[in-house]
Structures are given as structure tokens and as C-alpha cells.
C-alpha positions as CSV (number, residue, x, y, z in Angstrom):
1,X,-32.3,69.5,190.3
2,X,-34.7,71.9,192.8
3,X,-34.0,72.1,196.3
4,X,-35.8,70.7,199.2
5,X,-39.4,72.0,200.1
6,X,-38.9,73.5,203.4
7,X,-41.3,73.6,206.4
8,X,-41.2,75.9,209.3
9,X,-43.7,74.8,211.9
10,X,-45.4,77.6,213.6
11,X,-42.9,80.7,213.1
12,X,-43.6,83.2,215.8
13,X,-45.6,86.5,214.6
14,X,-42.5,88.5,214.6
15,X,-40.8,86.4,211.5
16,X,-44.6,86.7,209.9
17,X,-44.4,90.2,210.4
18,X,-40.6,90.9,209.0
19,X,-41.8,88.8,206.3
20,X,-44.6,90.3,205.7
21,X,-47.2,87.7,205.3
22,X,-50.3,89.7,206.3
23,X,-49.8,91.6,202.6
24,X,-49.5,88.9,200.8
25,X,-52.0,87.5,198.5
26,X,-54.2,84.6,199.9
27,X,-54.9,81.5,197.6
28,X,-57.9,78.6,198.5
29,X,-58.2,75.8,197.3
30,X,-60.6,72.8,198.3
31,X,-59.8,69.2,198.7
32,X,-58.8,68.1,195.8
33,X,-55.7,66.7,193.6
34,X,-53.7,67.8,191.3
35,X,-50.0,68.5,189.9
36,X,-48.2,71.6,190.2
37,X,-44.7,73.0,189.3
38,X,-42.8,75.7,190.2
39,X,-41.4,78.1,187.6
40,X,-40.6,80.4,190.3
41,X,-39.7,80.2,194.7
42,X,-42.8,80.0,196.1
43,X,-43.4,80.9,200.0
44,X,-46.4,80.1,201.8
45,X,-48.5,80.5,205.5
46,X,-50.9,78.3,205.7
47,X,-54.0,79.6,207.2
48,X,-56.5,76.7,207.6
49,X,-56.5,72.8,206.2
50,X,-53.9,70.2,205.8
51,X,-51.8,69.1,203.0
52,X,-49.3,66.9,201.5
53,X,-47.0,67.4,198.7
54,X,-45.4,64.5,197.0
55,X,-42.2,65.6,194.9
56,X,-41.1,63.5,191.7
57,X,-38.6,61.7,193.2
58,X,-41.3,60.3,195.7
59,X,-40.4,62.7,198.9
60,X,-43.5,63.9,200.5
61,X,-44.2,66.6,202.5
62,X,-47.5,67.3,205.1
63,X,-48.2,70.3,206.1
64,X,-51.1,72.2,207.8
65,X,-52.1,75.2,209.5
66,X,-49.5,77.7,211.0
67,X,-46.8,76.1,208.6
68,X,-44.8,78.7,206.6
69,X,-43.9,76.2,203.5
70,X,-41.2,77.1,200.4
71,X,-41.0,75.5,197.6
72,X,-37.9,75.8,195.6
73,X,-37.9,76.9,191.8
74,X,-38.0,74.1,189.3
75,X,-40.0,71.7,191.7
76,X,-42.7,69.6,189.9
77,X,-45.0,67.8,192.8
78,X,-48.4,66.0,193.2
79,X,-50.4,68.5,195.8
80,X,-52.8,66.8,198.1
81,X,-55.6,68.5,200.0
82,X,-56.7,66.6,202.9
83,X,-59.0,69.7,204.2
84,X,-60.0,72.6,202.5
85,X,-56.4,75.1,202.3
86,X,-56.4,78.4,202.8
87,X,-52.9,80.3,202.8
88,X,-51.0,83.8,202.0
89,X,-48.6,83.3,199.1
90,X,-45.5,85.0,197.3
91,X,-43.3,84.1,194.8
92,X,-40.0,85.1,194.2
């Protein structure tokens, strides 16, 4: 069974910068539904809209802008966007 998705509300710019989000790829997406899994650890910083995930076994998950989201391997989930997403992404 995956882990938890994890959500990190507004991490200051020094974690964004050890992390290196800025180099990151960045994904959009607009609202809109749809299923997703994870064959992989996903991290994420949102950069603009608001989302929830819903999980499989029914756990849901919002998160917007300045959230830095991951998303454990071997998740399957519904994602929901309320407002058009924008984020920087990395897997592994």
C-alpha cells in the first residue's frame, strides 16, 4: 500500500531553493478531471490554481498555490482542478 500524499503549506524560499524547484519542469493543466497514478514519487510546487486529490481509499487532499505536494509511488487518485493548475514537478 503507498504512503500518505504529503502537503507542505508555503515552504519558505530557502527549502525551494535547496530543492531546487526553479529547475524543475512546470506542468498545466486546466480545470478538469481525471485519474492518475503514480508509478514513481512525485514532488510538486504549485504555482497558481487549487486542487483536490481524492485517493482510492476515499482520503482527499486540497491543495493550491504555494503548496509543495508529494505523492508517494504506487498511489492511484481522482485529481480535481478547481482553477486552472500551474506547478514545477519532479519525479523520483
Amino acid at each position: 500500500m503507498p504512503g500518505k500524499i504529503l502537503v507542505e503549506r508555503g515552504p519558505d524560499d530557502g527549502r525551494l531553493k535547496t530543492l531546487g524547484v526553479g529547475k524543475w519542469p512546470v506542468w498545466a493543466k486546466e480545470t478538469s478531471e481525471f485519474p492518475w497514478s503514480y508509478e514513481e514519487t512525485e514532488t510538486c510546487y504549485i504555482l497558481e490554481g487549487q486542487v483536490t486529490v481524492t485517493t482510492d481509499s476515499g482520503e482527499a487532499f486540497s491543495f493550491g498555490k504555494g503548496d509543495l505536494v508529494t505523492f508517494p509511488k504506487g498511489l492511484s487518485c481522482i485529481w480535481r482542478i478547481h482553477q486552472d493548475v500551474k506547478k514545477h514537478y519532479r519525479f523520483g
